[in-house]
C-alpha positions as a Markdown table, in Angstrom:
| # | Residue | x | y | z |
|---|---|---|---|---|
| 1 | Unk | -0.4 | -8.7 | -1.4 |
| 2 | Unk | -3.2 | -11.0 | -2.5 |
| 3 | Unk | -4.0 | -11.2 | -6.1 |
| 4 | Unk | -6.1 | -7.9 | -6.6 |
| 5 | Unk | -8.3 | -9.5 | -8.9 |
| 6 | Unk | -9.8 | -12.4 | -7.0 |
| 7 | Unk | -9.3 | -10.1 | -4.0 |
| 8 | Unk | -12.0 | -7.0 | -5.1 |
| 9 | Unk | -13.9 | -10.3 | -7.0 |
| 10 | Unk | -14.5 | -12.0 | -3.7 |
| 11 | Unk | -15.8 | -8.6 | -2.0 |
| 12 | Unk | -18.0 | -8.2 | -4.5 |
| 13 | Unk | -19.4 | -11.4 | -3.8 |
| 14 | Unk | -19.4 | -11.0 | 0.1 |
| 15 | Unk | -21.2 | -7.7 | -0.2 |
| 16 | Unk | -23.6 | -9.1 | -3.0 |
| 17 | Unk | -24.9 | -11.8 | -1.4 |
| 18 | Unk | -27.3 | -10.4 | 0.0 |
| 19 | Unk | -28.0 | -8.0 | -3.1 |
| 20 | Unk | -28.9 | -11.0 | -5.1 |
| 21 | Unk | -30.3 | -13.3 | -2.8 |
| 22 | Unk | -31.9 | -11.4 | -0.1 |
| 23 | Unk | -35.1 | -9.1 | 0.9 |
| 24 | Unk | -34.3 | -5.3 | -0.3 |
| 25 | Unk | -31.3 | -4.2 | 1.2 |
| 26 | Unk | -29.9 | -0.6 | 3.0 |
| 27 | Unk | -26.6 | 0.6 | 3.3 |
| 28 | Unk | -26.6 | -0.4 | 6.9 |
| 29 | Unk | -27.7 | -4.5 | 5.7 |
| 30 | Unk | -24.2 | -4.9 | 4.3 |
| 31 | Unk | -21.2 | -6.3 | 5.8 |
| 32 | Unk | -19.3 | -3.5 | 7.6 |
| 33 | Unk | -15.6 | -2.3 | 7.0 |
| 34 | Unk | -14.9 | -3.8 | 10.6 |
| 35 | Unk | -16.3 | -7.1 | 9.4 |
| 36 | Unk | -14.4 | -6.9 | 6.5 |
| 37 | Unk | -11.5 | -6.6 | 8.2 |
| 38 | Unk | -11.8 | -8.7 | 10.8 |
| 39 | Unk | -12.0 | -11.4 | 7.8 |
| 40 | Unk | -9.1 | -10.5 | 6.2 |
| 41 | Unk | -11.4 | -8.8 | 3.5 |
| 42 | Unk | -11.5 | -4.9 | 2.7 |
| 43 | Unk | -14.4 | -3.4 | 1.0 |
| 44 | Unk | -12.9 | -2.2 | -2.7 |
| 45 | Unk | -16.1 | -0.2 | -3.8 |
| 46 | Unk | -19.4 | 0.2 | -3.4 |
| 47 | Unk | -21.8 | 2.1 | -5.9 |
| 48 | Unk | -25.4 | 2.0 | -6.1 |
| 49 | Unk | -27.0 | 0.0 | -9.1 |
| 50 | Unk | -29.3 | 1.1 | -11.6 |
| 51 | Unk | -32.3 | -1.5 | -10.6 |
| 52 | Unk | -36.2 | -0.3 | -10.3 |
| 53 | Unk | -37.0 | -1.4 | -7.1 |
| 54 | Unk | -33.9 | -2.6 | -5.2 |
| 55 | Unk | -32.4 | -6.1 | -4.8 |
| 56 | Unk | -35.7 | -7.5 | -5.2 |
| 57 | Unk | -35.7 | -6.5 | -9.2 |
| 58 | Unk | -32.3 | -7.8 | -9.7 |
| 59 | Unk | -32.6 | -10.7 | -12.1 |
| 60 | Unk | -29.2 | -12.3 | -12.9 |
| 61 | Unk | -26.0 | -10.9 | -11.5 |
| 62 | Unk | -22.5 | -12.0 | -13.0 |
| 63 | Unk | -18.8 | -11.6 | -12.8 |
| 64 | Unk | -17.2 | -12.7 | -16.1 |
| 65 | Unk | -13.2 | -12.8 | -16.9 |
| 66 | Unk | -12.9 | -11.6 | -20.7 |
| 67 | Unk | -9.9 | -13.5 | -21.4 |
| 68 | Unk | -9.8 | -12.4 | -24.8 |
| 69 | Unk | -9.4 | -8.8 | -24.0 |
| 70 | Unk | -7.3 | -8.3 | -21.5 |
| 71 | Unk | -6.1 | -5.3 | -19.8 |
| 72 | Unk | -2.5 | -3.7 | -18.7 |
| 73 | Unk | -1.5 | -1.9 | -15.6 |
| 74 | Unk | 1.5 | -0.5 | -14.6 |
| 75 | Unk | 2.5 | -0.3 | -11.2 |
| 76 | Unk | 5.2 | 0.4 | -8.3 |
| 77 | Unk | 5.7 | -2.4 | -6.5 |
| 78 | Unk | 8.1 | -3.1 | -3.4 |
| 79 | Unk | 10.2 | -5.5 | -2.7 |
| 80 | Unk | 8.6 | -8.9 | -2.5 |
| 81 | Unk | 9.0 | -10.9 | 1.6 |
| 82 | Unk | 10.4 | -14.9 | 0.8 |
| 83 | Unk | 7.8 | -16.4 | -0.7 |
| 84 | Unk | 5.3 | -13.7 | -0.7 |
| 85 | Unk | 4.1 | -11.6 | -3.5 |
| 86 | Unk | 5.2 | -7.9 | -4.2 |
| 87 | Unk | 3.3 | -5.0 | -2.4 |
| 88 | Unk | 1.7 | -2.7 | -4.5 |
| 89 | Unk | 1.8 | 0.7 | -3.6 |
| 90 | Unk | 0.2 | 2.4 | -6.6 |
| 91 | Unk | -1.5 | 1.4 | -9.8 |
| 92 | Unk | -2.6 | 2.4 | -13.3 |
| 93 | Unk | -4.4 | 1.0 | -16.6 |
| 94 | Unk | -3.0 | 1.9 | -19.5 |
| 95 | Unk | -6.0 | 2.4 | -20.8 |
| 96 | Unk | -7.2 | 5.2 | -18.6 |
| 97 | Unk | -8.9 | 8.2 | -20.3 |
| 98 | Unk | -6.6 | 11.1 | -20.1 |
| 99 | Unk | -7.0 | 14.9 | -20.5 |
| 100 | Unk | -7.8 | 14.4 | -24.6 |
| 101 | Unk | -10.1 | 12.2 | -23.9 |
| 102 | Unk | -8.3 | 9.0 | -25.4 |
| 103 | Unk | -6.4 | 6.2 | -23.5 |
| 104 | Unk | -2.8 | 7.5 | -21.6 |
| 105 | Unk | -1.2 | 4.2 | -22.7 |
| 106 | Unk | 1.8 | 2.4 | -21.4 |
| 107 | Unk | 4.6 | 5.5 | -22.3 |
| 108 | Unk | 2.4 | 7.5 | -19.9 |
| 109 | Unk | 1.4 | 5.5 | -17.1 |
| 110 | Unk | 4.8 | 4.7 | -16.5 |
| 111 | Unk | 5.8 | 8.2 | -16.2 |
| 112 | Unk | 3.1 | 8.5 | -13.8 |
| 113 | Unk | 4.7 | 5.5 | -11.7 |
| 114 | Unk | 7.8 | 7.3 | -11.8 |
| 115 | Unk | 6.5 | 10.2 | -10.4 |
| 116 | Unk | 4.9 | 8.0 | -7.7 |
| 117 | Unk | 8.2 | 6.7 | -6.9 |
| 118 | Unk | 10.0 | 10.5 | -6.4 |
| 119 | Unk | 6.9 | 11.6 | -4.3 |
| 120 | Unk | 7.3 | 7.9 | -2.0 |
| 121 | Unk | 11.3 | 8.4 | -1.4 |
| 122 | Unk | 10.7 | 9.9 | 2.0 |
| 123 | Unk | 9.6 | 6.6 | 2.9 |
| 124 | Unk | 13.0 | 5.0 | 2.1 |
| 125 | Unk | 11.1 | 2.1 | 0.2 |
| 126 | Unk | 12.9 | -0.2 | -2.3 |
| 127 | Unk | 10.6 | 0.5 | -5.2 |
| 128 | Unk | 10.2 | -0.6 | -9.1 |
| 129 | Unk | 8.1 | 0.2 | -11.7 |
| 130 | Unk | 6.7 | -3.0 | -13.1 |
| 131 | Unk | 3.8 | -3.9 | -15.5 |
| 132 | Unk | 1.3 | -6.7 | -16.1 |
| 133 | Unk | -1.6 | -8.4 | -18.3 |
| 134 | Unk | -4.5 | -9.2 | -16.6 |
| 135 | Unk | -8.3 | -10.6 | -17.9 |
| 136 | Unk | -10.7 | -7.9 | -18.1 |
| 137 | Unk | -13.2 | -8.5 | -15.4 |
| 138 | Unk | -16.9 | -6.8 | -15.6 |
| 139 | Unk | -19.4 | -7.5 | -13.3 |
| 140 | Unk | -23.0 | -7.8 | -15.7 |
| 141 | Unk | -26.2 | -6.7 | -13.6 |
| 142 | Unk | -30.0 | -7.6 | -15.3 |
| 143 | Unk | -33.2 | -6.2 | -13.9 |
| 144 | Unk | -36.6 | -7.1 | -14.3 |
| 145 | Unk | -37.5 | -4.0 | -16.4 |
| 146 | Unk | -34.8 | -5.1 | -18.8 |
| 147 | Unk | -32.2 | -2.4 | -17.6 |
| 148 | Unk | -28.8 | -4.8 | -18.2 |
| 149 | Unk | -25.8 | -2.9 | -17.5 |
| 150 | Unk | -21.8 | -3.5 | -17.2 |
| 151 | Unk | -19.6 | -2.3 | -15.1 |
| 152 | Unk | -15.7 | -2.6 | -14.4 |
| 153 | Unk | -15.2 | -5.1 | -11.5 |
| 154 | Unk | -12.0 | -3.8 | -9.8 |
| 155 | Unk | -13.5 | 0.0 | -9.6 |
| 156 | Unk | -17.7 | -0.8 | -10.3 |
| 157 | Unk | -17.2 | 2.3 | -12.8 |
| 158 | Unk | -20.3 | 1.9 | -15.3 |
| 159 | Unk | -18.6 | 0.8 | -18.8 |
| 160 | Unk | -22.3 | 0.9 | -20.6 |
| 161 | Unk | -26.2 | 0.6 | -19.8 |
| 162 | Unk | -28.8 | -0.2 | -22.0 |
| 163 | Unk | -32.9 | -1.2 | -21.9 |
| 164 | Unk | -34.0 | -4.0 | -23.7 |
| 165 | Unk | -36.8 | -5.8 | -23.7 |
| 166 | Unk | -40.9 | -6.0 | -22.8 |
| 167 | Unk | -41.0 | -5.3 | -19.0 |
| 168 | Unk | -43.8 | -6.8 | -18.5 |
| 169 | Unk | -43.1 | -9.9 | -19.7 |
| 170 | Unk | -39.8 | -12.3 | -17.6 |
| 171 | Unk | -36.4 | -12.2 | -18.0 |
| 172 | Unk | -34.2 | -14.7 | -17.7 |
| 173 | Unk | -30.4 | -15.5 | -16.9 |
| 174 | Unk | -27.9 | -14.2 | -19.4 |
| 175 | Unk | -25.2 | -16.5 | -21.3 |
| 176 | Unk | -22.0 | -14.0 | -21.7 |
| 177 | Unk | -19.2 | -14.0 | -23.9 |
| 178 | Unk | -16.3 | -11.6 | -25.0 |
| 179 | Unk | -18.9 | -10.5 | -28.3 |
| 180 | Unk | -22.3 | -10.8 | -26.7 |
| 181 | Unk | -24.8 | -10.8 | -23.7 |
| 182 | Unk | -28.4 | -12.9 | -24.6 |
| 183 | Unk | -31.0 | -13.5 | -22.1 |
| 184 | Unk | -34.5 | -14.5 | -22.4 |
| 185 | Unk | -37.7 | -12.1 | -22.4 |
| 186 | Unk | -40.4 | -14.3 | -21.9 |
| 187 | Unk | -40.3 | -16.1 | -25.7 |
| 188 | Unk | -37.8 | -14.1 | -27.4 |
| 189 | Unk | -34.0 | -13.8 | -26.8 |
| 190 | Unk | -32.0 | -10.4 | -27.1 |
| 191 | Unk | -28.6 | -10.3 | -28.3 |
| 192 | Unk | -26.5 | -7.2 | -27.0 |
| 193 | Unk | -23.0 | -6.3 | -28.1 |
| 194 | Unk | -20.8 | -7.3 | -25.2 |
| 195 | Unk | -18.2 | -4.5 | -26.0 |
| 196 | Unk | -20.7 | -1.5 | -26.1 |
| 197 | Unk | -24.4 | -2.8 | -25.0 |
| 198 | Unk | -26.2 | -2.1 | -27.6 |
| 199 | Unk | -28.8 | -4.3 | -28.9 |
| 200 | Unk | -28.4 | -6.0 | -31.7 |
| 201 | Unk | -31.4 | -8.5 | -32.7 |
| 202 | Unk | -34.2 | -10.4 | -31.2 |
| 203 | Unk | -35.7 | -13.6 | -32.2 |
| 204 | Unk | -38.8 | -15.7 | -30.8 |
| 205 | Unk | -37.9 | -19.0 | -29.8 |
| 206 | Unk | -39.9 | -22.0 | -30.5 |
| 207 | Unk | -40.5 | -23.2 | -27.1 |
| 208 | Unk | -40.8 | -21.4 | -24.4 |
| 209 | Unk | -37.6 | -20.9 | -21.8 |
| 210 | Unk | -37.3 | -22.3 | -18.6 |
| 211 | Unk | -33.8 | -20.2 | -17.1 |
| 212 | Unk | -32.2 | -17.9 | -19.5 |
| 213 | Unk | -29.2 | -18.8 | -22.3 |
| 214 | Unk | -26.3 | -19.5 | -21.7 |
| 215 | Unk | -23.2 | -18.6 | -24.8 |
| 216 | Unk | -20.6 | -21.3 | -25.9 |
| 217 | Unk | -18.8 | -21.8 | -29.0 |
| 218 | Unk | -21.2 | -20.8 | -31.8 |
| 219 | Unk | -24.5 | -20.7 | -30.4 |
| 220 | Unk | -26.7 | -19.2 | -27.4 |
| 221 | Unk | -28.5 | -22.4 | -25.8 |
| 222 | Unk | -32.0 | -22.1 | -24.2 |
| 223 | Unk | -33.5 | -24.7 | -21.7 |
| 224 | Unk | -37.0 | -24.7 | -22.8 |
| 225 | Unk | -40.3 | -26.4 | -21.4 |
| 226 | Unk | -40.3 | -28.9 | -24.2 |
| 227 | Unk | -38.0 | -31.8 | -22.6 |
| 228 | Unk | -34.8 | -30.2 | -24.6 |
| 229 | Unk | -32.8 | -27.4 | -25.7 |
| 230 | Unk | -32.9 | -24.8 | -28.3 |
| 231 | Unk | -29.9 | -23.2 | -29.9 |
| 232 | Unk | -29.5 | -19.7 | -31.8 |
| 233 | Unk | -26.1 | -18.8 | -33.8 |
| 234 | Unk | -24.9 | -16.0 | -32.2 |
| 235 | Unk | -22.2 | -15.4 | -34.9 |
| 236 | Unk | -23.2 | -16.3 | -38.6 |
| 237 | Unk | -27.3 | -15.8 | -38.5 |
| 238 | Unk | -27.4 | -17.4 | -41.8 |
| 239 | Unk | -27.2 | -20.5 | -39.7 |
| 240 | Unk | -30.4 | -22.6 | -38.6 |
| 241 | Unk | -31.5 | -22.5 | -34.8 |
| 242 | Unk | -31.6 | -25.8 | -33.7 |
| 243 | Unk | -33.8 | -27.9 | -31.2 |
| 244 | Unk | -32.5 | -31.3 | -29.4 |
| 245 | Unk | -34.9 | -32.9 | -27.2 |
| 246 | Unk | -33.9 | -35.4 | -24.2 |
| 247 | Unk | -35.4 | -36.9 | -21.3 |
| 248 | Unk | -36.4 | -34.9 | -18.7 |
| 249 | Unk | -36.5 | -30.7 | -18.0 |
| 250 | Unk | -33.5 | -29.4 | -17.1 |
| 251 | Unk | -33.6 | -28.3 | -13.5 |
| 252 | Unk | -30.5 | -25.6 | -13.7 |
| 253 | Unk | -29.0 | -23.7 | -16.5 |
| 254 | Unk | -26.4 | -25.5 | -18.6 |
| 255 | Unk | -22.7 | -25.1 | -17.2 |
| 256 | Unk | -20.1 | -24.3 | -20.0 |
| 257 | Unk | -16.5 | -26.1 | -19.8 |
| 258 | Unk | -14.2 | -23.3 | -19.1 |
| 259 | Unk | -11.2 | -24.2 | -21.4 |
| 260 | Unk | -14.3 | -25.5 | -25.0 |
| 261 | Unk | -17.3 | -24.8 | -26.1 |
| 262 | Unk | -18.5 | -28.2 | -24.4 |
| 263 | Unk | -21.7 | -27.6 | -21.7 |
| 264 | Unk | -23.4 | -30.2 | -19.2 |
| 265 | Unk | -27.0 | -30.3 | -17.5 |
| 266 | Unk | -28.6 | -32.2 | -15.3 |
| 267 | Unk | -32.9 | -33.2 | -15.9 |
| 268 | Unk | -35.1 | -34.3 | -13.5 |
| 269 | Unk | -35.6 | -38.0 | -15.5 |
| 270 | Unk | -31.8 | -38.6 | -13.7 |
| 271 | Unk | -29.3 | -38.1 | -16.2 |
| 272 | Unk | -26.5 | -35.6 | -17.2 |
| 273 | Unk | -26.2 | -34.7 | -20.7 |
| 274 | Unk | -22.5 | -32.9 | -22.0 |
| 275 | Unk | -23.3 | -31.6 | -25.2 |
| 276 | Unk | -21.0 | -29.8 | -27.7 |
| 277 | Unk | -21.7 | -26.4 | -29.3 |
| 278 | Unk | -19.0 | -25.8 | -32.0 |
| 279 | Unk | -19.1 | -26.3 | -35.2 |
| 280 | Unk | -22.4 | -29.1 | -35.6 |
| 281 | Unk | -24.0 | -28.7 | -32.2 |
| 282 | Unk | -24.6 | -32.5 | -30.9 |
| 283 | Unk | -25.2 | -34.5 | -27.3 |
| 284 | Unk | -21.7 | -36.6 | -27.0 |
| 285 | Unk | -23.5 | -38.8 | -24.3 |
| 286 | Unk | -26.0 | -39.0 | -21.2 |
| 287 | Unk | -24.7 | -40.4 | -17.6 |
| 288 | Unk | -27.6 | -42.3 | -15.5 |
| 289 | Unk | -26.8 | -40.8 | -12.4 |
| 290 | Unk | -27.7 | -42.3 | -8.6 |
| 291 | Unk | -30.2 | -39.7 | -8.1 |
| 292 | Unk | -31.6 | -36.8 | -9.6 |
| 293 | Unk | -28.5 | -34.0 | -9.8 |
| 294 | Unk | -30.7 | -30.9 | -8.7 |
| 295 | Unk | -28.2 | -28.7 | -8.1 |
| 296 | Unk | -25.7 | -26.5 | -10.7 |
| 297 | Unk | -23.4 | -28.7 | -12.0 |
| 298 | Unk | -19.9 | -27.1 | -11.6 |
| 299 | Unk | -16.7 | -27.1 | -14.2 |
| 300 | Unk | -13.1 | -27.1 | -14.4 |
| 301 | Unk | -10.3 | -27.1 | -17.0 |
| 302 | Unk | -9.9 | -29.9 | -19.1 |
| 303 | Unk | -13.3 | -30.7 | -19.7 |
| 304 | Unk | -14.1 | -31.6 | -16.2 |
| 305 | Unk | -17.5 | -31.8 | -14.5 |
| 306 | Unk | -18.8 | -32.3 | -10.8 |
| 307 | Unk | -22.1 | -32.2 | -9.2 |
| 308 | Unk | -24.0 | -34.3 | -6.0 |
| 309 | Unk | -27.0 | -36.1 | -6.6 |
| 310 | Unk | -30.1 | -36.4 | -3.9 |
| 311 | Unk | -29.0 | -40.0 | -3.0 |
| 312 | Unk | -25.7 | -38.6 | -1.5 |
| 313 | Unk | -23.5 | -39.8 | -4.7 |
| 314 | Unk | -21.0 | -37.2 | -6.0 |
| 315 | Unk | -19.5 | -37.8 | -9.3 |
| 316 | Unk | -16.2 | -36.1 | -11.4 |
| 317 | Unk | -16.6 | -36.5 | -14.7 |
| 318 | Unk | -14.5 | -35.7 | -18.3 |
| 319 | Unk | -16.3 | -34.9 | -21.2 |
| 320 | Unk | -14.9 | -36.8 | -23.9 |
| 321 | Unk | -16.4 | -38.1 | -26.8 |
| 322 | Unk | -18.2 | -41.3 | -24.7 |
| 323 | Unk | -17.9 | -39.7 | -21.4 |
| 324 | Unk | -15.3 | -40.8 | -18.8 |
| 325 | Unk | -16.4 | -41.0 | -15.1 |
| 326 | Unk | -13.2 | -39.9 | -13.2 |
| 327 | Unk | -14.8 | -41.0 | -10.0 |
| 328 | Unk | -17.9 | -41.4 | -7.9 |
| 329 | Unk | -18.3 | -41.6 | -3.9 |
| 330 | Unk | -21.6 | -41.8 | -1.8 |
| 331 | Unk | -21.4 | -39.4 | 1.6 |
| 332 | Unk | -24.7 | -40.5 | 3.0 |
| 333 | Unk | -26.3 | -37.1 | 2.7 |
| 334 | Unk | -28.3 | -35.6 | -0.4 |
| 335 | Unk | -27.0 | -32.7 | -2.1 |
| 336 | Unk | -29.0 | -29.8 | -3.5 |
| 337 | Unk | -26.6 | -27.2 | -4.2 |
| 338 | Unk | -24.0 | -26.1 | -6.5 |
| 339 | Unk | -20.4 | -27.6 | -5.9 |
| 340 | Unk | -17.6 | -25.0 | -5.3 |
| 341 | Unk | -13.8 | -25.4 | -6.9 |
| 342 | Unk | -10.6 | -24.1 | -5.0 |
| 343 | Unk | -7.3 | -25.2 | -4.5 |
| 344 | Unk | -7.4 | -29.1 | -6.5 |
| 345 | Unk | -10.5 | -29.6 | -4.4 |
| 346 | Unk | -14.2 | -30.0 | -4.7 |
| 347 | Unk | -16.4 | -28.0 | -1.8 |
| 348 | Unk | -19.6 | -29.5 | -1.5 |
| 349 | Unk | -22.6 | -28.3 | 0.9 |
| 350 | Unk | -25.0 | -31.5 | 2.1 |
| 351 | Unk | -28.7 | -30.8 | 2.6 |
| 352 | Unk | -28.0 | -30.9 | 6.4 |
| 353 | Unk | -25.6 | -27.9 | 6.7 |
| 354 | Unk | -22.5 | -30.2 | 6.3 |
| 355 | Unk | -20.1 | -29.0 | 4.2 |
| 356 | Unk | -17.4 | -31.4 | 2.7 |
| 357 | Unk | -14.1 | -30.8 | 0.7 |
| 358 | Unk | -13.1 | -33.1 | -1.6 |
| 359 | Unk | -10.3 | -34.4 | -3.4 |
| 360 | Unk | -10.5 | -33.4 | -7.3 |
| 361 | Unk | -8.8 | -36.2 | -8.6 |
| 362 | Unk | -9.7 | -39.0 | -6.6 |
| 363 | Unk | -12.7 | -38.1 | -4.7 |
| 364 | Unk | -11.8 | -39.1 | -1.2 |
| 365 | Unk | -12.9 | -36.8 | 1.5 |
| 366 | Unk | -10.1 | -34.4 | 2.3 |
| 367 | Unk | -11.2 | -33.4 | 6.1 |
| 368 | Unk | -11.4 | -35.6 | 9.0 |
| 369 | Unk | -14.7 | -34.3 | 9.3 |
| 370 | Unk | -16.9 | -31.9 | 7.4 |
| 371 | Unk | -17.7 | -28.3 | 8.6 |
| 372 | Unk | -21.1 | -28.0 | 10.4 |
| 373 | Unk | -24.0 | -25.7 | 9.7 |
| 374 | Unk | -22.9 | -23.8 | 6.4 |
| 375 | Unk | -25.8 | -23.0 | 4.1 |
| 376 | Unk | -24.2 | -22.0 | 1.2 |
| 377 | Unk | -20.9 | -21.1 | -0.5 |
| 378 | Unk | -19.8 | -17.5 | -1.1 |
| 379 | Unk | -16.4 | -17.4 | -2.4 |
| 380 | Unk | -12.5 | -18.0 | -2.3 |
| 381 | Unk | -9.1 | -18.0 | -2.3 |
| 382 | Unk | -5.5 | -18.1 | -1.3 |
| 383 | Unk | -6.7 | -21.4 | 1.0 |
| 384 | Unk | -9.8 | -19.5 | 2.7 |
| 385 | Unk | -13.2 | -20.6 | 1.9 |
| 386 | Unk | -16.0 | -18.0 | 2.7 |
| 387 | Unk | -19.4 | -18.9 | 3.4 |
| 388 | Unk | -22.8 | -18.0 | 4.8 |
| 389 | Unk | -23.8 | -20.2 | 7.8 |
| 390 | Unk | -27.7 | -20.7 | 8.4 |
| 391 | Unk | -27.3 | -18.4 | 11.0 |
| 392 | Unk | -26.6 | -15.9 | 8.4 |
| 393 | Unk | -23.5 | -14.6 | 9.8 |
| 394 | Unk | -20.7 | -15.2 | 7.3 |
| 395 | Unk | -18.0 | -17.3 | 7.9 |
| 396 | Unk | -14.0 | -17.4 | 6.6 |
| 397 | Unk | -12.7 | -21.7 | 6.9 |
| 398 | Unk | -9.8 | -22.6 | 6.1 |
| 399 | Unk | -9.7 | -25.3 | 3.1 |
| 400 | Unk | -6.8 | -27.4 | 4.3 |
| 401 | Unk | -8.3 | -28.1 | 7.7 |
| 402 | Unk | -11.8 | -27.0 | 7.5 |
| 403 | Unk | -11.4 | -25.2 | 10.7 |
| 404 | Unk | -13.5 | -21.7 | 11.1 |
């Protein structure tokens, strides 16, 4: 059996596209059970949202792994094929509510599992009872009449909901971390307790915000107007906000390093800035680019970056303390969009529907040829790529080959 996490993550994403990026969308608008299917995909959930006025008022939509709290399940697993992983037959947190109204805990989900087992024996099955630590994964949903609300990813069972906000002023994007959820509200940003959603303060920022915040290390960064950044403590409020001004606006929200508190952005003067937010917030160092970088700029452990440019020049970079260029290649064609990261390779879509994979330490071209017509990049794993073609069917390709 697949990983269950990435598995229900990825349908969540396949049935969400749509949500997020589309015209308001009915039951009958999203992919099918057959389609699913047919992709190697099964629908895990789907729940109705509490937005205003449909996908329309959705404003920022993520799913965020809180490796700090994780979460246990116990389960009955069978015996695992060579080089296949385990089936699972049946599964339980540990920290499901029971009867009292408190978590069962470990003691009691595996009684549960054992009770699984004695009900499964006429099925002659060599079964075990078997537990293990996963990230907590929520899925965070923000509408434009400042309803934010979190729900469990693997189930979509609401965890918490809350209002925040002036409706009839913007929201922005929200920067997420195990503590809190900030976003923007036209010139203020609202801090919400991550673990329980209720708000906790609001300041005005001194400029006003361009995308949202984003949360890293010791501060919630906002993009502003001004040609710079602005930076709020999110922990110890006794500490200054602080304001760092560079060339250029910033043309997508900041990207955060997933293994520091290290983030990177691209302006629209032609340079990348990596900045560092723990501790004494400062730029470690600018990279002229070939080309304006207008797309997200992607991340990976180790204080790795990648991102295209508009003159067809893609780029890996590390973020030390003078910044190390791993690589750059030109591929002819601009690039607009937001690389994708799977399997020790970069995915890349061109501005003419090509889309190319790409070797994550080196940067050579791992296809003979790039895929044709795909518009944008949905999701992965386990060696399948998923995409939406501008034909706007969806489309499952396999990452070694590129082959549909």
């Amino acid at each position: 059996m697949k990983s269950y996490l990435t598995f229900s993550l990825l349908v969540l994403l396949a049935i969400g596209t749509q949500v997020v990026h589309g015209p308001r969308v009915e039951a009958a608008d999203l992919m099918s059970p057959q389609t699913a299917e047919r992709m190697g995909l099964e629908v895990a959930w789907l729940r109705q949202l509490h937005v205003p006025a449909g996908a329309d008022s959705i404003v920022d939509q993520q799913i965020i792994a809180h490796e700090e709290d994780p979460r246990e399940f116990v389960e009955v697993v069978g015996a695992a094929p060579e080089g296949e992983e385990a089936p699972v037959y049946f599964r339980i947190p540990t920290d499901q509510i029971g009867p009292n109204g408190l978590p069962i805990g470990k003691e009691e989900a595996e009684r549960l599992a054992r009770r699984e087992i004695r009900r499964m024996a006429r099925k002659k099955l060599e079964l075990s009872v078997s537990s293990r630590t996963v990230p907590r994964i929520n899925l965070y949903t923000a509408a434009n009449n400042g309803t934010i609300e979190c729900r469990d990813a693997n189930s979509g069972k609401p965890i918490w909901m809350t209002q925040v906000g002036n409706p009839t002023l913007n929201f922005g994007k929200m920067g997420i971390d195990d503590k809190f959820v900030t976003l923007t509200n036209g010139g203020n940003l609202v801090k919400i307790d991550a673990t329980n959603g209720e708000p906790i303060n609001t300041v005005r920022t001194t400029s006003t915000p361009m995308y949202g915040a984003i949360n890293a290390g010791d501060f919630a960064l906002v993009p502003t107007i001004r040609n710079g950044v602005e930076g709020y403590p999110l922990n110890d409020t006794t500490i200054d906000p602080f304001m760092e001004i560079v060339a250029g606006l910033a043309l997508e929200p900041p990207t955060k390093s997933p293994t520091s508190s290290k983030i990177a952005w691209a302006t629209d003067s032609g340079f990348v800035y990596v900045m560092e937010l723990s501790g004494a917030p400062s730029v470690l160092f600018r990279l002229n680019t070939d080309g304006i970088v207008s797309g997200r700029i992607a991340s990976a452990e180790g204080d790795r970056f990648f991102f295209g440019s508009e003159e067809g020049q893609v780029y890996g970079l590390k973020a030390t303390r003078t910044g190390r260029v791993l690589w750059s290649h030109p591929f002819g064609e601009p690039f607009y969009k937001a690389p994708y990261l799977l399997g020790a390779k970069v995915f890349l879509p061109s501005a003419y529907g090509n889309l190319y994979a790409i070797d994550e330490q080196t940067g050579d071209p791992v296809w003979d040829a790039p895929a044709p017509n795909v518009d944008e990049i949905i999701g992965g794993f386990d060696g399948v790529l998923y995409v939406r073609l501008h034909s706007r069917n969806i489309a499952a390709i396999d990452a070694t080959t590129g082959t549909v």
